[in-house]
Structures are given as C-alpha cells and as structure tokens.
N, C-alpha and C positions, 0 to 999 in steps of 0.2 A: 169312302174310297170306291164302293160299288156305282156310283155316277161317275166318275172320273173315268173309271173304268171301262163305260160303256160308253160312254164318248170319245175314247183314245185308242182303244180298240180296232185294228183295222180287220176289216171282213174278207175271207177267203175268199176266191172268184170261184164263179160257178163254174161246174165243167158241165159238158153237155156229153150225156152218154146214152147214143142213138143205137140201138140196134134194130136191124128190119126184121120181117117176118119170114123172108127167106131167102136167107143170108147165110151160107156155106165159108166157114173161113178158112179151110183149106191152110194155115200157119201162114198165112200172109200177111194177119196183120188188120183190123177193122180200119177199110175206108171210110167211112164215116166219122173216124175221132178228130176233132178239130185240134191237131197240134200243130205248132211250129216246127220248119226243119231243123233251127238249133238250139232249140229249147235244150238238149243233154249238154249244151255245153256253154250257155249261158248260168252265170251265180245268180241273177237276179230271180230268174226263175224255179219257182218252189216252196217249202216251207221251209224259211228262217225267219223264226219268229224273234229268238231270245237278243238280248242285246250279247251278248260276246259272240253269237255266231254272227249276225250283223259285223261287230267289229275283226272278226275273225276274216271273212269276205273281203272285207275292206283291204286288212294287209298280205292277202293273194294277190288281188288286184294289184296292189303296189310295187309285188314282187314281178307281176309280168311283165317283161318289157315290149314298146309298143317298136313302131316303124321311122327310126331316126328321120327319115327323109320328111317322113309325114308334121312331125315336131315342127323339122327346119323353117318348113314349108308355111305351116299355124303362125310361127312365129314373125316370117318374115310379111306373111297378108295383115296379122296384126298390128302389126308395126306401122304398116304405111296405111294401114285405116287408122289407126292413132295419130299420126302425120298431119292427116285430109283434115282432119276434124278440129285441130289444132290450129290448123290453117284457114279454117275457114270460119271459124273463132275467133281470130284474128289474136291468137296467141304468140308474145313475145320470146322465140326459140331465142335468142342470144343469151339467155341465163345461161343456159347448157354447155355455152359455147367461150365466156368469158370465166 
C-alpha cells in the first residue's frame, strides 16, 4: 500500500513567500504574495484533500445555478456544430425525420 500511495498521491503546490529587507507593511497587505484575485471564492482552490469533501464540492457546485442565457446559447453553438459535422460526413438526417 506504501507504493501505491506514493504514486497516487498528489503534491501540494508551492507557495512562494517573499519578503524583502525593507519592507514596512503598514496593514496593507504583502505585495509580493503571488495570489489570484478570486482565489477566496473559487472551490477548487485549497486543501480538499479527502474524498467526501471532494464530493461534498461537487454538490455545491450543482446546487449553483449558472446564466440561463449562457446554457441556451452552449446548446444552440453545439447543435449546429453537430449539424456541420454530420453533414459533412455525409450523414443520412432522414432517420430523424421518418
């Protein structure tokens, strides 16, 4: 199990924590930390290691809902690239149709 382990294993990422020699931080905050502006509000970012907080993430995610328009929008570009490609396949649409 201790190989397995150490092959399945995923590795933290490194942070990088800079600080200079003189450097007053005054509660503002170190310029120097390399973060993302929405890292606090992404799930993916962080430690979730265990498998239920994994699946736990997962049905947040399912609970939010996204931008109808944007759906609409996915579904209809799909569609007509499914179309193209069928067509140019020389795919027989009359099954669909009869």
């Amino acid at each position: 199990m201790g190989i397995l382990s150490k092959i399945t294993k995923l590795r933290r990422n490194r942070k990088f924590e800079y600080s200079p020699r003189y450097f007053d931080d005054k509660g503002k905050g170190n310029p120097f930390k390399l973060e993302h502006k929405f890292d606090e509000y992404r799930t993916t970012v962080g430690s979730n290691r265990g498998l239920k907080t994994k699946f736990n993430n997962v049905l947040q995610d399912t609970k939010r809902k996204g931008d109808r328009n944007l759906k609409i929008r996915m579904v209809v570009i799909l569609s007509i690239l499914i179309l193209i490609c069928l067509y140019l396949l020389d795919f027989d649409l009359s099954i669909f149709f009869s």
